[in-house]
C-alpha positions as CSV (number, residue, x, y, z in Angstrom):
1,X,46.9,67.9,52.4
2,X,45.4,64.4,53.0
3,X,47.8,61.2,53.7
4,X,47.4,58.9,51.1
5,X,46.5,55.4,52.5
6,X,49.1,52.8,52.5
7,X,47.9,49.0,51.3
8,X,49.4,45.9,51.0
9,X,48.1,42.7,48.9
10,X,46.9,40.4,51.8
11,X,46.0,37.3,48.9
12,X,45.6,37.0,45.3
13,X,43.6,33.2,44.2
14,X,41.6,31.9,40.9
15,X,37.9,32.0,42.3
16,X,36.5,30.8,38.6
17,X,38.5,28.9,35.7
18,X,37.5,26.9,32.9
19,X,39.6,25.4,30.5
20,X,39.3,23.3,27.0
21,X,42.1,22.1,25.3
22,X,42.1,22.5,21.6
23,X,43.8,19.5,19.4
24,X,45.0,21.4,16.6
25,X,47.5,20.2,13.5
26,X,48.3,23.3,13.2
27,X,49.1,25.6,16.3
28,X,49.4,29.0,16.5
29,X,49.8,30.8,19.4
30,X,48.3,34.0,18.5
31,X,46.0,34.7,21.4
32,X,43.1,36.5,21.5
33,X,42.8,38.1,24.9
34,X,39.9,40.0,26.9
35,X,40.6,41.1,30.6
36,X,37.9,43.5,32.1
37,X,39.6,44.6,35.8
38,X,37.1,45.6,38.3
39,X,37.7,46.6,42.0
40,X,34.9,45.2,44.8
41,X,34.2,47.3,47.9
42,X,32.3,45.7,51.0
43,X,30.8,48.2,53.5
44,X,31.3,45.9,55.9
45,X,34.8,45.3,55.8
46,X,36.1,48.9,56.3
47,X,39.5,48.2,55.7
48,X,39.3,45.6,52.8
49,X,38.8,45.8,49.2
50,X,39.5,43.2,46.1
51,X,40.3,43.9,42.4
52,X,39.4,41.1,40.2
53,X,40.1,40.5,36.5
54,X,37.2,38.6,34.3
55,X,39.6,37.2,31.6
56,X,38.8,35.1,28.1
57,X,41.7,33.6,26.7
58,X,42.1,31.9,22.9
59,X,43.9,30.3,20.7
60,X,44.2,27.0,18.5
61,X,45.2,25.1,21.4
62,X,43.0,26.0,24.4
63,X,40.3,28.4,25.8
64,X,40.3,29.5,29.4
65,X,38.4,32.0,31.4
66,X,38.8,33.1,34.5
67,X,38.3,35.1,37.2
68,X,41.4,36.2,39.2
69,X,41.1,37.9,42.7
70,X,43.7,40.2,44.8
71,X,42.6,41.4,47.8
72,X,44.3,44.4,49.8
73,X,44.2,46.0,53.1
74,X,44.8,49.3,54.3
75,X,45.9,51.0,57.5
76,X,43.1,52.6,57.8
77,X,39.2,52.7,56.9
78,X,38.4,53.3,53.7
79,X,36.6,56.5,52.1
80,X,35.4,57.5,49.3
81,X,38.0,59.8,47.7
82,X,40.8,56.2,48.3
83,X,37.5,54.3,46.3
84,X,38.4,56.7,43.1
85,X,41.8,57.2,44.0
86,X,44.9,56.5,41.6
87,X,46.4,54.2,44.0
88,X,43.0,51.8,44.1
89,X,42.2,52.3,40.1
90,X,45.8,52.0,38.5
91,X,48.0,51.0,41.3
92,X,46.6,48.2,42.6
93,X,45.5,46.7,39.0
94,X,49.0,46.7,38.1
95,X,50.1,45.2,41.4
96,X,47.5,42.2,41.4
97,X,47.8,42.2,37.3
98,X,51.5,39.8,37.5
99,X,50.1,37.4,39.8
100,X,47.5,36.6,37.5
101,X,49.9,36.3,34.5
102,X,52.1,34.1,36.6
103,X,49.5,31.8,37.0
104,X,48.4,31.8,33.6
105,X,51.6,30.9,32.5
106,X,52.0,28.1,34.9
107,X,49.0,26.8,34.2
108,X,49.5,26.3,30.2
109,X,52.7,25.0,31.2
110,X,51.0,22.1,33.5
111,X,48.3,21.2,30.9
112,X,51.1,20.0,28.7
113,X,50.7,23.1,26.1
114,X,53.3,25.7,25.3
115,X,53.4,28.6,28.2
116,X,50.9,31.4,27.5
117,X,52.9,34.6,28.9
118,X,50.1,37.5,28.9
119,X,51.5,40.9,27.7
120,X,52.4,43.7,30.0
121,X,49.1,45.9,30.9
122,X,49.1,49.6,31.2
123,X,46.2,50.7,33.9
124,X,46.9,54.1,33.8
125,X,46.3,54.4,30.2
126,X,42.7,52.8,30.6
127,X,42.1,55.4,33.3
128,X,42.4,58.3,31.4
């Protein structure tokens, strides 16, 4: 039986954001919301990978999108059954996935609109 690679999140930061603030009379705060998660391998970093969410936020107060990276480490070089493995496609989605809510919330909240608190995500429903 092969030993499952530990990882650890090394950095999670905003690589791409745009934001418009709507002036509405009447606000709701129903939000539409598109995230597409994707994970990035680079063959030269054996060790390395990043999972980053594309994400389109809106409602009658403000449109954002954004692109949201996490990147992890391992203890050891990376192969291809870890690149399709549960831990890299559901795991580490859900453990990069609360930074990026945090900061959306904070965000709203520091361009003077009510806070925009993203729903929970289940990854391992997408997988299947």
């Amino acid at each position: 039986m092969k030993r499952q690679l530990k990882i650890s999140l090394k950095e999670t930061f905003v690589q791409n954001l745009s934001f418009k603030r709507k002036h509405s009379n009447e606000p709701t705060l129903e939000t539409e919301v598109s995230i597409s998660p994707y994970v990035n391998f680079d063959d030269e970093q054996e060790q390395v990978y990043m999972v980053m969410f594309d994400g389109k936020f809106e409602n009658s107060l403000f449109d954002l999108s954004l692109q949201f990276v996490a990147v992890f480490g391992t203890e050891a070089p990376i192969d291809e059954e870890f690149k399709t493995s549960d831990l890299v496609e559901v795991n580490s989605l859900a453990i990069a996935f609360p930074f990026m809510r945090s900061f959306l919330s904070t965000f709203t909240i520091n361009a003077g609109i009510p806070p925009f608190i993203l729903p929970a995500y289940n990854f391992s429903k997408e997988k299947k």
